[in-house]
N, C-alpha and C positions, 0 to 999 in steps of 0.2 A: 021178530020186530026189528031187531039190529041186523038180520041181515037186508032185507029190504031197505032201509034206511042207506047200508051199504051200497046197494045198489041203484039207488036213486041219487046217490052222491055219485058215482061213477057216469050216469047217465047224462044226470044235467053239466056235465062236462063239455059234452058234444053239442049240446044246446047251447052253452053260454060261448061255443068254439064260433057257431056257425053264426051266433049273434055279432059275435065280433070279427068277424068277413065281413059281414052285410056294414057294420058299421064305417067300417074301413073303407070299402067304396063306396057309400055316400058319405064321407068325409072327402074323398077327391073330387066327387061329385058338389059339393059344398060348397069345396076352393073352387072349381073350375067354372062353374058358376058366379061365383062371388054370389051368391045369394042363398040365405038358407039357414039352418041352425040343426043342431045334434042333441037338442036337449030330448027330445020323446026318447030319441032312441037309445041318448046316454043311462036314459031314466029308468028305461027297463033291463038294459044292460044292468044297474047297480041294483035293482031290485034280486035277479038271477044271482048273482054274484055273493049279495046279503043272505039271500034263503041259501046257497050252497054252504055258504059259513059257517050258517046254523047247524045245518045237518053235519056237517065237518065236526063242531063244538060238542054234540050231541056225540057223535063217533069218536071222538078225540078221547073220552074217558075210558075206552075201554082199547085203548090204543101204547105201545111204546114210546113215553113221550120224543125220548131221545130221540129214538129212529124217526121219527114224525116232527124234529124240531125246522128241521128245513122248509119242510111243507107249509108246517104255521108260518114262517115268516113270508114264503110267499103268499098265502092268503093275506095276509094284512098286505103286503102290496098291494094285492089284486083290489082288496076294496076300498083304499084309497086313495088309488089313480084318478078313478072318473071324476072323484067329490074334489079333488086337486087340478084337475084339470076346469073344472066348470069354474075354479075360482082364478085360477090364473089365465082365464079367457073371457073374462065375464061383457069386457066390453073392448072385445076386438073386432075387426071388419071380418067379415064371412071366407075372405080369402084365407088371411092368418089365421082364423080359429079354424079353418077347414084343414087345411095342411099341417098345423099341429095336433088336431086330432088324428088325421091320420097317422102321424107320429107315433099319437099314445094307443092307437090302438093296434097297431105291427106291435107297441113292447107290451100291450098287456095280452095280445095275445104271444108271445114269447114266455111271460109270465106262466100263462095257463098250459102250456106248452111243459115249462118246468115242472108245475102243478101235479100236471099228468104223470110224468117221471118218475118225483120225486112221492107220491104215492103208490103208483106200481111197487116201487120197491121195497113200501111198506107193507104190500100187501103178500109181497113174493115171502118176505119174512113170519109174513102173521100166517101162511097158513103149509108153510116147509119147518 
């Protein structure tokens, strides 16, 4: 059961990767427009992000916390960008919330980027 869980937390990595490209350029897309909004997609974006959490949460009990502290603090990054971001844009023009989104979606996908990393390396430990 935990391995699978294992590896469906590893997977939806690549999913919430490729989600946040797509986002990223329909955010330039948005701005260069000046017309448009990122809410569907911020939406599902935080939804992916939330269930990765879980199963992280879930994973996390049978995990070194220490070696695994880094990790947590970037998940909580990770799920509180978007719900920060949809507040600190809430009534901007399409150009500014466009181009800042792009913004936050280059760092959270940096973030995720870390994510990855900074798991590998728990994993390189959990099974050497």
């Amino acid at each position: 059961m935990m391995e699978r869980l294992f590896t469906l937390h590893s997977r939806l990595q690549i999913t919430i990767t490729a989600v946040i490209v797509v986002g990223l350029i329909w955010a330039l897309i948005v701005a260069w427009r000046n017309q448009g909004g990122m809410q569907p997609l911020s939406g599902i974006l935080q939804l992916l992000i939330m269930a990765q959490s879980a199963i992280g949460l879930v994973l996390l009990w049978q995990a070194d916390v220490l070696r695994m502290a880094l990790h947590v603090i970037y998940g909580i990054v990770a799920v509180g960008l978007i719900p920060a971001a949809e507040i600190a844009l809430r009534h901007r023009p399409p150009r500014n919330a466009g181009l800042a989104y792009a913004g936050i979606m280059l760092m959270l996908l940096i973030v995720v980027g870390r994510l990855y990393e900074t798991g590998r390396v728990a994993v390189f430990f959990r099974f050497h």
